[in-house]
Structure formats: structure tokens, C-alpha cells
C-alpha positions as CSV (number, residue, x, y, z in Angstrom):
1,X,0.0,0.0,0.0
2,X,1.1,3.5,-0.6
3,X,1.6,5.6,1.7
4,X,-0.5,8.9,2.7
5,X,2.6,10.7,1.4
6,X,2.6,9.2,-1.9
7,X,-0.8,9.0,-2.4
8,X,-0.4,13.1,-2.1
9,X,2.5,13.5,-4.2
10,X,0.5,11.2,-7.2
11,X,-2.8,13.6,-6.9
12,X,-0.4,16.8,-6.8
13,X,1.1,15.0,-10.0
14,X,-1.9,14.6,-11.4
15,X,-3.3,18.0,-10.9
16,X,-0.3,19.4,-12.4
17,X,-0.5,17.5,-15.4
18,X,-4.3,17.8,-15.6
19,X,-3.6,22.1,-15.4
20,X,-1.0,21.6,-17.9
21,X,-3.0,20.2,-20.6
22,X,-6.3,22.4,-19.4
23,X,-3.5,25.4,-20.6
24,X,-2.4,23.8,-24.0
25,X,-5.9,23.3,-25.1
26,X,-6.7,26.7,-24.4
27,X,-4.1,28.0,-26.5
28,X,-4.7,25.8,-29.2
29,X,-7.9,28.0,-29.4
30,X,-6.0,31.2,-30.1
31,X,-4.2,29.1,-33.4
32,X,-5.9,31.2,-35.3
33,X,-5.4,34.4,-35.0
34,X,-1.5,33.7,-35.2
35,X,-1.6,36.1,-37.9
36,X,-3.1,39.1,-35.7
37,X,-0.6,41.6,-35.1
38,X,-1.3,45.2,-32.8
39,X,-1.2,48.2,-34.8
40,X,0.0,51.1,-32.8
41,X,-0.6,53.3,-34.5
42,X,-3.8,53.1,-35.3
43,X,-4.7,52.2,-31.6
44,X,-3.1,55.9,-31.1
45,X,-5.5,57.3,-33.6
46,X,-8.3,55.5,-32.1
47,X,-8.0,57.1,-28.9
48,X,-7.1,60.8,-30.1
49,X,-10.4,60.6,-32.0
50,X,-12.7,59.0,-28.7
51,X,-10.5,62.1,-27.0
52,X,-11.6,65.2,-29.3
53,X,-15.2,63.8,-29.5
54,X,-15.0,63.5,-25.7
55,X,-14.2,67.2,-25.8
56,X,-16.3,68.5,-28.2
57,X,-19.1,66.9,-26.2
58,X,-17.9,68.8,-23.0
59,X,-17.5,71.9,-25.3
60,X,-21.2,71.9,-26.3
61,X,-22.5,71.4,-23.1
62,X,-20.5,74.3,-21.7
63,X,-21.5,75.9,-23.8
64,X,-25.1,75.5,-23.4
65,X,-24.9,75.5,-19.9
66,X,-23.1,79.6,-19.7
67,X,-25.8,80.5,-22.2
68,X,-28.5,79.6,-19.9
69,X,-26.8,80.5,-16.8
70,X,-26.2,83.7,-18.6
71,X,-29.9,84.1,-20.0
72,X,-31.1,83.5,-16.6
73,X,-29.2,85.9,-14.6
74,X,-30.1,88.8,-17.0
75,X,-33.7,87.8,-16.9
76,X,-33.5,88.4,-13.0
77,X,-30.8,90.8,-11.9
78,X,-31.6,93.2,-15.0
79,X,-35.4,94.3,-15.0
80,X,-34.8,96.0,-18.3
81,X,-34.1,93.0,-20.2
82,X,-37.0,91.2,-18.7
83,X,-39.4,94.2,-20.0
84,X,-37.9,94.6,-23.3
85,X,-38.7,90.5,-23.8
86,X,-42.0,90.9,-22.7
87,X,-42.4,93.4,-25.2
88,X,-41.5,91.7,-28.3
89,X,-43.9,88.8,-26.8
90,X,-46.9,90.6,-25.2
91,X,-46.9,94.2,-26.4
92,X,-46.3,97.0,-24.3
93,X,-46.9,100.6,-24.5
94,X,-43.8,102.8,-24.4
95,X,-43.6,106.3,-23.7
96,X,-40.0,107.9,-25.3
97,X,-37.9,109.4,-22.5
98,X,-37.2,112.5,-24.2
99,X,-39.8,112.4,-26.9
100,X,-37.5,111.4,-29.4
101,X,-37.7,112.9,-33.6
102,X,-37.9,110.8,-35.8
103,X,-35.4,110.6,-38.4
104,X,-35.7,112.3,-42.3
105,X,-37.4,109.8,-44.9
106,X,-38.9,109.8,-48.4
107,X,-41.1,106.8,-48.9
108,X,-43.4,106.0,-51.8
109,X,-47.1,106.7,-51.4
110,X,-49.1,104.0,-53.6
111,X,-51.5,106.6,-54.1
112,X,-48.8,108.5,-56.0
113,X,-46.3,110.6,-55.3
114,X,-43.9,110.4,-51.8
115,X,-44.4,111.6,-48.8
116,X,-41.3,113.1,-46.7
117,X,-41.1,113.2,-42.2
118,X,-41.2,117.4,-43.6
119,X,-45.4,116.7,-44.6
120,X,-46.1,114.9,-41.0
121,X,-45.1,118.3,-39.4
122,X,-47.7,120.4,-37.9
123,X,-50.3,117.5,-37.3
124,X,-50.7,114.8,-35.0
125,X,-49.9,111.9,-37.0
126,X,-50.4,108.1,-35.6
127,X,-47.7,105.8,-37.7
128,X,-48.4,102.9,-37.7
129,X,-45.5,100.2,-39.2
130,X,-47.1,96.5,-40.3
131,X,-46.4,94.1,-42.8
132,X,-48.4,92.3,-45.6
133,X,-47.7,88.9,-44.1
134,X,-48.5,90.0,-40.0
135,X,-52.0,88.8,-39.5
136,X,-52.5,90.7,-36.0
137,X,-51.1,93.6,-37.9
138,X,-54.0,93.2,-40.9
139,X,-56.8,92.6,-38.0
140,X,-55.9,96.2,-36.8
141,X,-56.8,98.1,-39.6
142,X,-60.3,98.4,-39.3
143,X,-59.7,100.4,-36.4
144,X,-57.4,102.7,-37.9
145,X,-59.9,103.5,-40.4
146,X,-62.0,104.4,-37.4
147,X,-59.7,106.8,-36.3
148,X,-59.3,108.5,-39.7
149,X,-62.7,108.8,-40.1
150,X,-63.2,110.5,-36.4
151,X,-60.4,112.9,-37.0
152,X,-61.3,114.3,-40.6
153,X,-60.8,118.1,-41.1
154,X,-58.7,117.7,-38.2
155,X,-54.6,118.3,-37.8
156,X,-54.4,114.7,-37.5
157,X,-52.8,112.3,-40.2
158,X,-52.8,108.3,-39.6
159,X,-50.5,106.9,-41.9
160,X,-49.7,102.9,-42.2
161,X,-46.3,101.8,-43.6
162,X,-45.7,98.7,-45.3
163,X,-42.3,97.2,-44.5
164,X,-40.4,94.1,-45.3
165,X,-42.9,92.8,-47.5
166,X,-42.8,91.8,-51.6
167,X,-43.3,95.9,-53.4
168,X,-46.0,94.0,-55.4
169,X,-48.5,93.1,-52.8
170,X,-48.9,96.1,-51.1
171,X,-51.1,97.7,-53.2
172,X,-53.5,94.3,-53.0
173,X,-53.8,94.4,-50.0
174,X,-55.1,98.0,-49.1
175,X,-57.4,97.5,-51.5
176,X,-58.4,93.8,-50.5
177,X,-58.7,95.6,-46.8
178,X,-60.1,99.0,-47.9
179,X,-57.6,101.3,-46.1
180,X,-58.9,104.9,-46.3
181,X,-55.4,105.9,-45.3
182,X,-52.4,107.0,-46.4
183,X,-50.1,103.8,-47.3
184,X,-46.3,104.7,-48.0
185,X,-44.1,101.2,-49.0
186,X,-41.4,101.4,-46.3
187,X,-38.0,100.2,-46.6
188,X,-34.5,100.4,-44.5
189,X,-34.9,104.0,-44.0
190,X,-38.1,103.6,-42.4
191,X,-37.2,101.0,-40.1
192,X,-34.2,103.3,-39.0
193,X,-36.2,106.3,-39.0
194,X,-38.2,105.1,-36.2
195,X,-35.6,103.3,-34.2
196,X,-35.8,100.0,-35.4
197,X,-38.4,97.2,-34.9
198,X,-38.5,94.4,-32.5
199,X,-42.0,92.9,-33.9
200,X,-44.8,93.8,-35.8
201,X,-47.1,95.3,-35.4
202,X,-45.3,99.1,-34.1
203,X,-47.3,102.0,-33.7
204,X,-46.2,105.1,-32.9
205,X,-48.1,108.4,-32.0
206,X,-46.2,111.8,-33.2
207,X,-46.8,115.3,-32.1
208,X,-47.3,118.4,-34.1
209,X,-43.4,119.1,-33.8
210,X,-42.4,115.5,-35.3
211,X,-41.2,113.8,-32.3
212,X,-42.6,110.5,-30.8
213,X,-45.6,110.8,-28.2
214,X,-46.0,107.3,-27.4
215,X,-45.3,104.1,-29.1
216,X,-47.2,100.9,-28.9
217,X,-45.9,97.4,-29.6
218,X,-47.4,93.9,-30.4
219,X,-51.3,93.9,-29.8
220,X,-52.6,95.2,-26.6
221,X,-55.9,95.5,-24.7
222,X,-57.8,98.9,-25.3
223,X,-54.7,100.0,-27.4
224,X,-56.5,101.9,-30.2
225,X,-59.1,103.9,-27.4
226,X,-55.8,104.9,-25.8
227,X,-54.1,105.8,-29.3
228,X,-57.6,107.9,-29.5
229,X,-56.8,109.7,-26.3
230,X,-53.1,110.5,-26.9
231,X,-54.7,112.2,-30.2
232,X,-56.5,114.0,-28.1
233,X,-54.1,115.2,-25.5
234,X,-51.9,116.4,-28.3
235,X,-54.4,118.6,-30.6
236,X,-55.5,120.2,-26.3
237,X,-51.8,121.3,-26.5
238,X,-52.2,123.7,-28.8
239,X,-54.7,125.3,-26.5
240,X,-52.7,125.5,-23.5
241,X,-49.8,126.8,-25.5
242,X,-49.2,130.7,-24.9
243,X,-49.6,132.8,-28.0
């Protein structure tokens, strides 16, 4: 009989050889891709390019993150913003600090001729700036045919100018929409005459010596009934003026 000793020594043996073999098999597996080799180069590659998308992605959302951050600070520390956002969305009534003139232009009257800032002076004149395409600026118009009907024979002169929209359209549609008012076909120099737009529709209310009363933007509650009174305030100012 073998000893316990032996009997050890033959199953440490056979373990040994059992592990060898387990080991050769398994790398007679990997035969077949004897012919792989690494490519270094391309491994570098690889990586710069999992690298600069990496980056890009971090980039972008940076990015997105300061404009936001940024967006939402001047919403709330700077009142002025906030207002001037909720007028291009809502429409607000302005009064100009100042009463500021409006610049020189020469636009084209479709009714012939031009008409020049020069023939607005001396009347109160309600300017209103609207586009063909702006469907809250065509629902307005009845009511600024209402005005120019109440203020006939007056010093009062409600003019409508048609900017960025196609020349040949224009006359179309004041006749489609029956304006009784003056329509000039506005351009670059009308937009900059007032002061630029933010949205349409933009109506501005002028005094007798050319500069701007009050402006209204975007469509408001009870805006034409106010328009109405600043008419009225105005043309009273020539009363209360000393001779």
C-alpha cells in the first residue's frame, strides 16, 4: 500500500499535469489568429479621436450650460431686459424718454407721389409700421380706419407703412382691406427712421413738432381707445400753449 505521502504527491502530480494540458488546449484556441498583429498606430488614432469627440461633447454642453446660466441671470438681476422681452412677446406701450424725432425719410405713397417726415409736421400723426404677411397687424386696420374717419378736417394724419414685404403686394392688399389711409411702402430707411423694430405690429403716435408721443408694440388691450386719447391730448396742447 502507498503511503499517505505518496498518495499526495501522485494527486499533486496529477493536478499538475491535468492544469497543464487544461492550458495547452486553451491556446490551441487562439491558433488562429497567429496572424493578428497590434497596430499602434492606429490604436493611437483611435483614442485621439474618442478624445476630441470627448471634448467637443464637454465643449457643447458648456457651452449650453453659460448661455443659460447667462440668459437666466439677466432675466432676473436686470429688470430692463425682462421688460424689453416681454415686449416683443406681449406688447407693451412705451412712452419715449425725451420724446425722441424721428429721423428724415422719403417713402413711396401707392396713391402717387412720396411723402417726406417734412409733410407729417404740424399734425398729429399716428404711424403705424405693419407688414403684408402679419395677421394681427391686418386685424388692426379696421380700427385705424375708425380713427381717420373720427379725425377728418382735423390736424391729425394716420399713416400705415408697409415694411419688409414683396413691393407688389402692397397695393393688393389696401385694397383687399379697404384702407382709407395714407399707405407709403417702407424700406431700410423707415425702419431706422423710427428706431428700429423688434416685432410687428409698431405704432407710434407723433406730435405736431415731429417727435414721438408714445409708441405701442405687439397687440394690446384697449390699445387703439388709448391711441384715441393721446390724439386728443396732443391737438388740447395747442390750447394750453401761450400765443
Amino acid at each position: 500500500m502507498l503511503s499517505e505521502r505518496s498518495t499526495s504527491n501522485v494527486m499533486e502530480h496529477r493536478n499538475e499535469q491535468n492544469t497543464s494540458d487544461w492550458v495547452d488546449d486553451q491556446m490551441e484556441t487562439l491558433h488562429g489568429a497567429v496572424d493578428w498583429e497590434p497596430n499602434a498606430d492606429t490604436a493611437f488614432a483611435q483614442l485621439e479621436q474618442a478624445e476630441r469627440s470627448h471634448k467637443a461633447r464637454r465643449r457643447i454642453w458648456l457651452s449650453a450650460a453659460t448661455a443659460i446660466a447667462a440668459i437666466t441671470v439677466t432675466l432676473i438681476v436686470i429688470p430692463s431686459s425682462r421688460i424689453h422681452l416681454q415686449k416683443m412677446w406681449q406688447g407693451v406701450q412705451t412712452a419715449q424718454a425725451g420724446r425722441d424725432t424721428v429721423s428724415n425719410f422719403k417713402l413711396e405713397n401707392i396713391a402717387g407721389g412720396y411723402m417726406t417726415t417734412q409733410d407729417l409736421k404740424g399734425k398729429v400723426a399716428v404711424v403705424d409700421l405693419w407688414a403684408t404677411w402679419c395677421e394681427p397687424c391686418l386685424r388692426e386696420i379696421p380700427k385705424y380706419n375708425e380713427l381717420h374717419e373720427a379725425f377728418q378736417g382735423r390736424d391729425v394724419a394716420i399713416v400705415g407703412i408697409a415694411v419688409e414685404s414683396p413691393r407688389n403686394e402692397i397695393p393688393s392688399k389696401v385694397r383687399d382691406l379697404n384702407i382709407d389711409y395714407t399707405v407709403l411702402i417702407g424700406n431700410d430707411q423707415a425702419i431706422a427712421a423710427f428706431g428700429g423694430l423688434l416685432g410687428f405690429p409698431t405704432t407710434f403716435v407723433l406730435g405736431k413738432d415731429g417727435k414721438i408721443y408714445k409708441s405701442y408694440m405687439g397687440v394690446l388691450p384697449n390699445k387703439h381707445e388709448n391711441i384715441r386719447q393721446d390724439i386728443e391730448s396732443l391737438l388740447a396742447e395747442d390750447y394750453r400753449k401761450p400765443d
